[in-house]
C-alpha positions in Angstrom: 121.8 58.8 119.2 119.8 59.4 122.4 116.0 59.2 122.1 113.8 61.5 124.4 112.3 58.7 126.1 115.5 57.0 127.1 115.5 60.2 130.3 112.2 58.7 131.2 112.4 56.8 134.3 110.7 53.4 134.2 110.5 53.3 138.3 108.0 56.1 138.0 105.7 54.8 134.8 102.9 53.5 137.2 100.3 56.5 138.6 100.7 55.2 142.0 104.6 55.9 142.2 104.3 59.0 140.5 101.9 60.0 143.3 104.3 58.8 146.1 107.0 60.9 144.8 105.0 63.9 143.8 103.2 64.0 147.2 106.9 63.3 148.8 108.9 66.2 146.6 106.9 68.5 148.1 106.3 67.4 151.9 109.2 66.6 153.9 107.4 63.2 154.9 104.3 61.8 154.5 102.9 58.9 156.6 101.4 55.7 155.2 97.4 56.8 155.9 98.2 60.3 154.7 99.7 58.8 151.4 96.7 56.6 151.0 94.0 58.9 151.9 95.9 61.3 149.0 96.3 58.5 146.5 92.8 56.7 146.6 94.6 53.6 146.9 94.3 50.2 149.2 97.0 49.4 151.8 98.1 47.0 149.5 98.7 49.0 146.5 100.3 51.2 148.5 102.6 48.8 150.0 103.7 47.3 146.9 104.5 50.4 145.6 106.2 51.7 148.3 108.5 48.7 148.4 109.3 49.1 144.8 110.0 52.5 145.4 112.4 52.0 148.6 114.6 49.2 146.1 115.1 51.9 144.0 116.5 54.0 147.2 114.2 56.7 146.1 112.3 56.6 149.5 113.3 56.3 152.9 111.0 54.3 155.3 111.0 55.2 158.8 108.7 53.0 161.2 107.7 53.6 164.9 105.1 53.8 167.7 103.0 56.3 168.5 101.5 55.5 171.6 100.8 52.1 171.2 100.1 52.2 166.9 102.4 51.7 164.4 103.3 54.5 162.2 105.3 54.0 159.0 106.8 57.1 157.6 108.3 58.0 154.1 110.6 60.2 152.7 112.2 61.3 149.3 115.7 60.4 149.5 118.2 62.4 148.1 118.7 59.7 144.8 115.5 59.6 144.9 114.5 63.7 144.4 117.6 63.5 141.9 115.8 60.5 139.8 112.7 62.0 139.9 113.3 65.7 138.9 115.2 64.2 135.9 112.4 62.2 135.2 109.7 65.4 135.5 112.4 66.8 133.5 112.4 64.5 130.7 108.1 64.6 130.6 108.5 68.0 130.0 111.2 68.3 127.0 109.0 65.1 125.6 105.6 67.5 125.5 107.3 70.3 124.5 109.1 68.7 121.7 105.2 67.0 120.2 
């Protein structure tokens, strides 16, 4: 028998992730000092998580110059919006359901 939780995605369980995707479901992109002015978070955090979140194939990183700064741009991927709208999906039977 499957449990509610097992739908839960474990890639998104940290705040930071959830914030990537959530900011990224509902932008087409989103660039690495946009994500952390949004987020509240150090480049580092962000970086980690990102990384994490590109293993998954849930974002696509983009990098490139603008001028002469490097810009680092991310994206939902299509597994990725899948993954997390099932995930969303699954938080929201497990509240209705308590």
């Amino acid at each position: 028998m499957k449990t509610i939780i097992q739908n839960i995605n474990k890639a998104f369980d940290h705040r930071i992730r959830l914030g990537i995707m959530s900011i990224l479901m509902v932008n087409e992109s989103a660039d690495f000092n946009m994500l952390k002015e949004l987020l509240g978070v150090t480049d580092g955090n962000l970086a980690s998580h990102t990384k994490a979140l590109e293993a998954e194939n849930y974002i696509q990183i983009e990098k490139q110059f603008i001028g002469k700064k490097p810009n680092t741009k991310y994206s939902a991927s299509k597994d990725g919006k899948k993954a997390f709208s099932a995930h969303i999906d699954a938080l929201e039977k497990l509240i209705s359901k308590t």
